[in-house]
C-alpha positions in Angstrom: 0.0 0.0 0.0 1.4 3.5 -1.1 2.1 5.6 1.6 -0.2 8.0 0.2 -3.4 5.5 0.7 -2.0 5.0 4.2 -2.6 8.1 4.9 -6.1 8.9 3.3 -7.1 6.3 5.1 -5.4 7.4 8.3 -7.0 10.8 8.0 -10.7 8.9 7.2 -10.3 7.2 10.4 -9.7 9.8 12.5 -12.4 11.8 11.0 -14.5 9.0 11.6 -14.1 8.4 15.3 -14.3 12.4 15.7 -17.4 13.0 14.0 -19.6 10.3 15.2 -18.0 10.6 18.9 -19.4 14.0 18.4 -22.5 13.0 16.6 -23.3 10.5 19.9 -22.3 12.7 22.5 -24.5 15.6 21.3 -27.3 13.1 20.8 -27.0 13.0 23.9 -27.0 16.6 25.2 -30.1 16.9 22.9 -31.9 15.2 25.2 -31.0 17.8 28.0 -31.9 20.3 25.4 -35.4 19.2 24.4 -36.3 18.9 28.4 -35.2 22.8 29.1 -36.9 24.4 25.6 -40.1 22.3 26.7 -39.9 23.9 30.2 -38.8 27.1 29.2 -42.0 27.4 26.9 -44.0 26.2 29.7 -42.4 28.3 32.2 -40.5 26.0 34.5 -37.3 25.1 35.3 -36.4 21.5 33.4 -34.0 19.4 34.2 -32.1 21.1 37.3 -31.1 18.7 40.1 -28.4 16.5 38.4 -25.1 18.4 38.1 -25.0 22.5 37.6 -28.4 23.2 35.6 -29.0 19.8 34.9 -26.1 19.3 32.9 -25.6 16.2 33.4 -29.1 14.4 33.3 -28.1 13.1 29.7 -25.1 10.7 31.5 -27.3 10.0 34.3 -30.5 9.1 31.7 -27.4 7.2 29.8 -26.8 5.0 32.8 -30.0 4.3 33.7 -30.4 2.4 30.5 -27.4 0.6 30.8 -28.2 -1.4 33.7 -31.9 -1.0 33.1 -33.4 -4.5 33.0 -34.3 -5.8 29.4 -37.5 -7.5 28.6 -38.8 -9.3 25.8 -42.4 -10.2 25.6 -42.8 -13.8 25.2 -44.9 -14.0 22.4 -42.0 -11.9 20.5 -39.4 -13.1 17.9 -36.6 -13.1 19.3 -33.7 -12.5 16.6 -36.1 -9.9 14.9 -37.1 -8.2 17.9 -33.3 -8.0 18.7 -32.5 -6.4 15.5 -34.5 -4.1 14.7 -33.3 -1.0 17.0 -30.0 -1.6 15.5 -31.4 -2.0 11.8 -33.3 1.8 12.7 -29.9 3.0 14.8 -26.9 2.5 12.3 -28.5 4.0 9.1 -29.0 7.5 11.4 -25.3 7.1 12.5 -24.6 6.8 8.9 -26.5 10.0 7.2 -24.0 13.2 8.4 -21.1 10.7 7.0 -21.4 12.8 4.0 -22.3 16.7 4.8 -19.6 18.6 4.5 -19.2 20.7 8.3 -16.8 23.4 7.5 -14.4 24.9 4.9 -11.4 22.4 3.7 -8.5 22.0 5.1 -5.1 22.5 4.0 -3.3 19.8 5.2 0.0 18.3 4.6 2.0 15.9 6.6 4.4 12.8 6.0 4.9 10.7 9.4 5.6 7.5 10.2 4.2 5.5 12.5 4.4 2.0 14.2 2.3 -1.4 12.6 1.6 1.4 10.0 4.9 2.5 7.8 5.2 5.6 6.2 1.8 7.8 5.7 1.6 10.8 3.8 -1.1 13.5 3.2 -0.8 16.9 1.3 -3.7 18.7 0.2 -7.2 20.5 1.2 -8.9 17.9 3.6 -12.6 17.7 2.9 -14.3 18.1 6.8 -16.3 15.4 6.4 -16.4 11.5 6.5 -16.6 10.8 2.6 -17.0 13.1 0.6 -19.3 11.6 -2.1 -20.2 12.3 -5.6 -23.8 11.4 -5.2 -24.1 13.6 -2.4 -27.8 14.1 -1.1 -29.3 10.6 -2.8 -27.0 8.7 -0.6 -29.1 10.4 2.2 -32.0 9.8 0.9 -31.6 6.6 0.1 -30.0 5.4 3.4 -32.6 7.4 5.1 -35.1 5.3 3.9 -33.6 2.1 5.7 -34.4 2.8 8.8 -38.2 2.3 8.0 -37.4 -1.3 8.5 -36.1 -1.1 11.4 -39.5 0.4 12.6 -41.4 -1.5 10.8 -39.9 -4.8 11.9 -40.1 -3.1 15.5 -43.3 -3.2 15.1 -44.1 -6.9 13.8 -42.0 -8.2 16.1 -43.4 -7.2 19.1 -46.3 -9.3 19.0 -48.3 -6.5 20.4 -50.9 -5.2 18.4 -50.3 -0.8 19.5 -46.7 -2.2 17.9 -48.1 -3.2 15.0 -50.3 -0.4 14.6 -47.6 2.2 15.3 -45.2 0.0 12.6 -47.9 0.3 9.9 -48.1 4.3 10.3 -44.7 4.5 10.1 -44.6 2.8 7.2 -47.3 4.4 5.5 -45.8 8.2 6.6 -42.2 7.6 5.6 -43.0 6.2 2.0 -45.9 8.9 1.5 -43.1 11.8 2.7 -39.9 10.4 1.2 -41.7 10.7 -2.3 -42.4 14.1 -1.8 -39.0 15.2 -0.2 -37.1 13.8 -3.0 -39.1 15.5 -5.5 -38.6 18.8 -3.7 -34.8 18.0 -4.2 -35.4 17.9 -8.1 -35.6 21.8 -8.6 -32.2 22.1 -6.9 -30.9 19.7 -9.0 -32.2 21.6 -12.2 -30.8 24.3 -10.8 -27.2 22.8 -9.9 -26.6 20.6 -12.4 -24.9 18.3 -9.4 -26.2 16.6 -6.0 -22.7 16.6 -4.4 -23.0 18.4 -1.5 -19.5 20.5 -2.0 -21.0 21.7 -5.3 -24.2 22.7 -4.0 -22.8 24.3 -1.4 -20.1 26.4 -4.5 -23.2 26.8 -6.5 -24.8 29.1 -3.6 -21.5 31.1 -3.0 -21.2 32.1 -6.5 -25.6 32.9 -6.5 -27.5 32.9 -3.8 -28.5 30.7 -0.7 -31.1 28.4 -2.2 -33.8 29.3 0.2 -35.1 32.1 -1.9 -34.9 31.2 -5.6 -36.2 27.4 -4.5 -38.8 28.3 -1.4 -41.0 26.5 -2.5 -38.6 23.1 -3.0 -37.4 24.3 1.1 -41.3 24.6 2.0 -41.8 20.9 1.1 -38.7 19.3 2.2 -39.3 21.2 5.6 -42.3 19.7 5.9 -41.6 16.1 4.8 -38.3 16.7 6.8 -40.4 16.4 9.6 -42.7 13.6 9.1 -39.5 11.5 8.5 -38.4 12.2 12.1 -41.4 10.9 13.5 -42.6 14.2 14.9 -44.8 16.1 16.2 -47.0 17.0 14.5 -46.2 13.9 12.8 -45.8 11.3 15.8 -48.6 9.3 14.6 -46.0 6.0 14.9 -45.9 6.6 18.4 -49.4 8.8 19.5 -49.1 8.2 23.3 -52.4 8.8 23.6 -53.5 6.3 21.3 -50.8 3.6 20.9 -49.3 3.5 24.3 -45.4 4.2 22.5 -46.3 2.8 19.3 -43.9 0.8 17.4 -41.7 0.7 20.8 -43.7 -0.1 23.3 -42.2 -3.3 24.3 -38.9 -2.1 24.2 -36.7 -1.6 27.5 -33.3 0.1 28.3 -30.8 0.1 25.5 -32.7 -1.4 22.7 -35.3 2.1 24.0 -32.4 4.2 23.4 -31.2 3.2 20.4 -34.7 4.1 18.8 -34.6 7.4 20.6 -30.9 8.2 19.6 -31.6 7.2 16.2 -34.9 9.3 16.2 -32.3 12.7 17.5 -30.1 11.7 14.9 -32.2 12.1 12.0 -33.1 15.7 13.7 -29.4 16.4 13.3 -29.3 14.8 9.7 -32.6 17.0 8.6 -31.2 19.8 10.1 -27.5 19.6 8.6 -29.4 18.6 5.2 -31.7 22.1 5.4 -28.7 23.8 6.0 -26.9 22.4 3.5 -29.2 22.4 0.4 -31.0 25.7 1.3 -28.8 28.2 3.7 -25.2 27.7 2.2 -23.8 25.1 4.3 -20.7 26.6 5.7 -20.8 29.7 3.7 -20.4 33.2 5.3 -22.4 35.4 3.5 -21.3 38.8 1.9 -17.6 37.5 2.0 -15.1 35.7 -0.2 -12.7 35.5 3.2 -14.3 31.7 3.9 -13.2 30.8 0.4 -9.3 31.2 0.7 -8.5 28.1 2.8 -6.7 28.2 6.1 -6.8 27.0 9.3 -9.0 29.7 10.8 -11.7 29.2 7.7 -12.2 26.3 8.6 -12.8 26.1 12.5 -15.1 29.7 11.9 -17.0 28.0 8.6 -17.6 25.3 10.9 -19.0 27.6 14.1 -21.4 29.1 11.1 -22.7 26.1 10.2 -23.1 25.0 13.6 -25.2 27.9 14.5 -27.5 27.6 11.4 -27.9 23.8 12.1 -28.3 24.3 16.0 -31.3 27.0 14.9 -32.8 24.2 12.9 -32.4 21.7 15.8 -34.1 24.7 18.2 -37.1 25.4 15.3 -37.7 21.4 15.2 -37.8 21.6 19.2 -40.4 24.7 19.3 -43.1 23.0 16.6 -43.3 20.0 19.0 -44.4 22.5 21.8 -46.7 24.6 19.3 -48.2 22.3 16.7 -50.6 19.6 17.8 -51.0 16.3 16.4 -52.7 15.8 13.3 -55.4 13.3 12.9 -54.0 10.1 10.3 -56.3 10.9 7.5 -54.8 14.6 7.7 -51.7 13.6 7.5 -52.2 11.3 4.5 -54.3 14.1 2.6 -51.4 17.1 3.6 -48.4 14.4 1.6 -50.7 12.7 -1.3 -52.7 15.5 -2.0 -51.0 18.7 -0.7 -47.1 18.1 -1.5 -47.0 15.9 -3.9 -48.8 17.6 -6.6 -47.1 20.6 -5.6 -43.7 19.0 -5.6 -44.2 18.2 -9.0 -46.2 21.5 -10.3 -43.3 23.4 -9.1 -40.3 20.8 -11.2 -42.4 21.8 -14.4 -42.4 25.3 -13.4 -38.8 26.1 -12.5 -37.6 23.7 -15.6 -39.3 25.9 -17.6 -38.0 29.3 -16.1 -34.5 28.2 -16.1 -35.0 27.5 -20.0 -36.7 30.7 -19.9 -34.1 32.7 -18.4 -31.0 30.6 -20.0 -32.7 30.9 -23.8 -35.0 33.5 -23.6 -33.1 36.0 -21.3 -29.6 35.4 -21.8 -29.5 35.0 -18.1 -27.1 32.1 -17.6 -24.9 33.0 -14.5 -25.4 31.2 -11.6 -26.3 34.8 -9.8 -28.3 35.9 -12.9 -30.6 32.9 -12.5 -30.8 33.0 -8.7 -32.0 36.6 -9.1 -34.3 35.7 -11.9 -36.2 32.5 -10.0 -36.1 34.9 -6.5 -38.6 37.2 -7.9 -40.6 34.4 -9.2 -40.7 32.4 -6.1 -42.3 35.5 -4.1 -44.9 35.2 -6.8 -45.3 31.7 -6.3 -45.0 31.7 -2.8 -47.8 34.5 -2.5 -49.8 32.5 -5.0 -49.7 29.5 -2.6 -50.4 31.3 0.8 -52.4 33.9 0.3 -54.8 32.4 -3.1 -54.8 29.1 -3.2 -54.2 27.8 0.3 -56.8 30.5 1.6 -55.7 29.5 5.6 -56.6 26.1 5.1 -53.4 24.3 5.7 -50.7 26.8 6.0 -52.6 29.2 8.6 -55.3 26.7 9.3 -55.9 27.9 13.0 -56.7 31.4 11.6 -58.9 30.5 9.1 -62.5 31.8 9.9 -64.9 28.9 11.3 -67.4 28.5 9.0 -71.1 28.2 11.6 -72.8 25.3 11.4 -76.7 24.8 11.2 -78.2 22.1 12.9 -80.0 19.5 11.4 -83.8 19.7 12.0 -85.7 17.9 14.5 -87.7 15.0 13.7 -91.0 16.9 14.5 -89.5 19.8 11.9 -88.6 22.2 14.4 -84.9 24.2 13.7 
């Protein structure tokens, strides 16, 4: 093995044990968070007894599991029942593998080391795991494995609230997925590439995507939601109605690993939203972030932390704001609501890109941002204001249409 392979690979594993040691431990100081914007929107304290503000609830929560008894029902299959928090853990694990975090790196070293030999490196580092060419399908493709895991959850459980919660989980990821990948089709119209480094350039040299594709961010927001499983899309759990859902037999660990896996994709959706629609790492207003260095890199990285952590907080806020939709609402909002709007808007921006490419003469990359901007606050006016009419968008303002009674049987009203 060349001493330059040795140390690619040296650099992948040390960017692999950083990351998802990050990725596990913030899991876990999610948790904490969750607990103190739930009481500081209902005006208490939160968690506040374990360590200095409650800091350290998550390792105590942690521990607790850990030498928490398991239990199986006995009607259960065993290997199945076993599996499937790991089949629904690893592909969340998996999904920020590929999301760039920060600006490159310039780095260059030759070392040598011992079992090892002679490793070598010399050239910008990409900050993350693999950078792939296929970019965001890899998400969404790995992203939809962890339906079996819920699904098998579920089955396996020999309980029938399991079954029940397995079956709405299946039904809601395969009615969202469609429409969030569809939403990603615009972008790619637009781009010309799903790698996430070029999607990322595409928005330095235009504009963040959120403006000249709203509408594409409007329905991956939503279905970004309903593939985490909540609220206002917990119908796979609905305490009030299926106990936990599609975990309800579960116990310590094999618990945890559904509820890590569940933060996870909140990071993932949140990295993913960043990503695609706000720029990534990009400062705005500034070509500095662009020049590659040390300190690009570690304040590229605080940037995209900050719009990622606001993405974690707005995900946090809905599930104290929003309440649960009823099932058939659900299914009406992604087969009849964001589908056909999905694909209305691909024919509509395919068609003003040729427009403004052909027609205009527009054909740089801020040109055309410019150009679809404008027509997005059309179409996003068109959709709020006209055709939604407070229905779904603003449904708890919409005026409450009165209701006349039915006459009585001896024709009184």
């Amino acid at each position: 093995m060349s001493p330059e392979m040795k140390g690619f690979l040296l650099v992948a594993v040390i960017k692999l044990l950083v990351i998802f040691t990050i990725l596990l431990v913030g899991v876990a100081l999610m948790t904490l968070m969750e607990r103190k914007v739930a009481g500081w929107m209902q005006n208490r304290p939160g968690p506040n007894r374990v360590g200095p503000f409650g800091i350290l609830q998550p390792a105590a929560d942690g521990l607790k599991n850990f030498i928490k008894e398991e239990t199986r029902p006995a009607g259960a299959s065993g290997a199945l029942f076993m599996l499937a928090p790991a089949i629904s853990f690893v592909p969340a694990l998996m999904l920020l593998a590929v999301i760039p975090l920060a600006a490159p790196l310039p780095l260059q070293f030759d070392i040598t080391l011992p079992l090892i030999g002679r490793a070598t490196f010399n050239g910008p580092m990409s900050v993350s795991i693999a950078d792939l060419p296929i970019g965001f399908l890899f998400v969404l493709a790995i992203s939809s494995l962890g339906v079996y895991g819920v699904a098998l959850a579920g089955w396996s459980s020999n309980s029938k609230y399991s079954l029940l919660g397995g079956l709405r989980a299946s039904a809601q990821m395969i009615s969202y997925e469609v429409a969030m990948g569809l939403s990603l089709i615009p972008l790619l119209l637009l781009t010309g590439n799903v790698s996430f480094s070029e999607i990322v350039a595409k928005q330095q040299a235009g504009l963040w995507f959120v403006g000249p594709l709203f509408i594409s961010f409007f329905v991956f927001l939503i279905a970004g939601f309903a593939e985490t499983n909540r609220l206002p899309f917990d119908l796979p759990e609905a305490e009030s109605e299926l106990v936990a859902g599609y975990h309800s037999e579960y116990s310590a660990m094999k618990f945890s690993m559904f509820m890590i896996a569940e933060f996870a994709h909140i990071v993932t959706i949140s990295a993913m939203l960043t990503t695609l629609f706000f720029g990534g790492w990009d400062i705005p207003f500034t070509t500095w972030d662009q020049q590659g260095g040390l300190a690009q890199t570690v304040v590229t990285h605080l940037v995209f932390f900050g719009k990622m952590f606001f993405w974690i907080f707005f995900v946090m806020w809905i599930r104290w704001t929003l309440p649960r939709f009823r099932y058939d609402q659900l299914m009406s909002l992604g087969w009849k609501v964001l589908l056909p709007l999905a694909l209305a808007y691909i024919l509509i921006t395919a068609g003003a890109i040729w427009g403004l490419d052909r027609g205009l003469g527009w054909s740089t990359p801020r040109a055309q941002a410019f150009g679809l901007l404008g027509l997005n606050v059309v179409l996003g006016w068109l959709l709020i204001f006209v055709l939604d009419r407070g229905r779904v968008v603003r449904g708890v303002s919409a005026p409450i249409r009165p209701v006349r009674l039915a006459a009585r049987t001896t024709g009184e009203e």
